[in-house]
C-alpha positions in Angstrom: 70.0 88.7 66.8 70.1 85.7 69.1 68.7 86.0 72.6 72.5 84.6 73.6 73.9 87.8 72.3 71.0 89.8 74.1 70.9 88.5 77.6 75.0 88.7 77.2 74.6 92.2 76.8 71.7 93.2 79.2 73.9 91.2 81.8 77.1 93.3 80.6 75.2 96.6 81.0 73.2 96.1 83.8 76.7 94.9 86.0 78.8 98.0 84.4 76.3 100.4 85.1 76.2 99.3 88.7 80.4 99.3 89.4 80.2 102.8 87.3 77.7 104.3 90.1 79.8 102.6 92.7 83.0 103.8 91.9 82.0 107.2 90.6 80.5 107.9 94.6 84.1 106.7 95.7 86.0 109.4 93.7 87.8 106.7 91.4 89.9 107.6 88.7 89.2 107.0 85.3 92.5 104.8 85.1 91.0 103.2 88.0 87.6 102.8 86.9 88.5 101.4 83.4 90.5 98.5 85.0 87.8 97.9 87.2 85.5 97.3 84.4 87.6 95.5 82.5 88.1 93.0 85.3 84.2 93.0 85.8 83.5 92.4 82.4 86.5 89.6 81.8 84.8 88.1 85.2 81.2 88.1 83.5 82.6 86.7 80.1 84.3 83.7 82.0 81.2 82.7 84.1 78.4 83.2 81.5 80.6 82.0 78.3 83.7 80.3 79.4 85.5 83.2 77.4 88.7 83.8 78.7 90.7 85.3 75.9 91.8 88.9 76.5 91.4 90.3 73.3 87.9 89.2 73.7 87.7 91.1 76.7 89.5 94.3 74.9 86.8 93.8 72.5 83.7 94.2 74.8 85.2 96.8 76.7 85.8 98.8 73.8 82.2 98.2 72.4 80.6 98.5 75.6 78.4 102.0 75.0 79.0 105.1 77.4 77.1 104.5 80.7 75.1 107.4 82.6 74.6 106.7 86.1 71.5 108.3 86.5 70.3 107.3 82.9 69.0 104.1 81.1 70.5 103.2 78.1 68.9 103.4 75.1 67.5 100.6 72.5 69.6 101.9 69.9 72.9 101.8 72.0 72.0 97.9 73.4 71.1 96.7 69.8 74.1 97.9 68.6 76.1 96.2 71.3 74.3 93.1 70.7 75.3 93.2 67.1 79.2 93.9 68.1 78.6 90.6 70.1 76.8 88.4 67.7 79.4 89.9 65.2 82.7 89.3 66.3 82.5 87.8 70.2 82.1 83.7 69.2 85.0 84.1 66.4 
């Protein structure tokens, strides 16, 4: 896995994990929170890659792993994410 694909998805993580604890103490609803994510994330795809497409977007948000607020997330569920990037992201 290329450390492209890594650092893409450590920065992915760590941003979504932060607007998740944010928005869950502000009584969002999950409507509201999965648009705000997907914004995030489009944001984060078009500063760090230049990626603009929204399909690509759809894609990370749906491959984006379940995020606990008051837990890490584990090796397993980042490699996998890496590997959805590496995979299909730079098609």
């Amino acid at each position: 896995m290329s450390t492209r694909s890594t650092y893409l998805a450590r920065t992915l993580l760590t941003r979504a994990k932060a607007l998740t604890g944010h928005l869950a103490e502000d009584g969002a609803s999950a409507a509201q929170q999965r648009e705000r994510l997907r914004d995030l994330l489009a944001k984060v795809l078009v500063v760090e890659e230049g990626i603009t497409e929204e399909t690509k977007v759809r894609l990370v948000l749906e491959a984006l792993p379940t995020l606990s607020v008051g837990r890490a997330v584990s090796d397993r569920n980042l490699q996998e994410f890496v590997a959805v990037l590496e995979a299909r992201l730079w098609r």
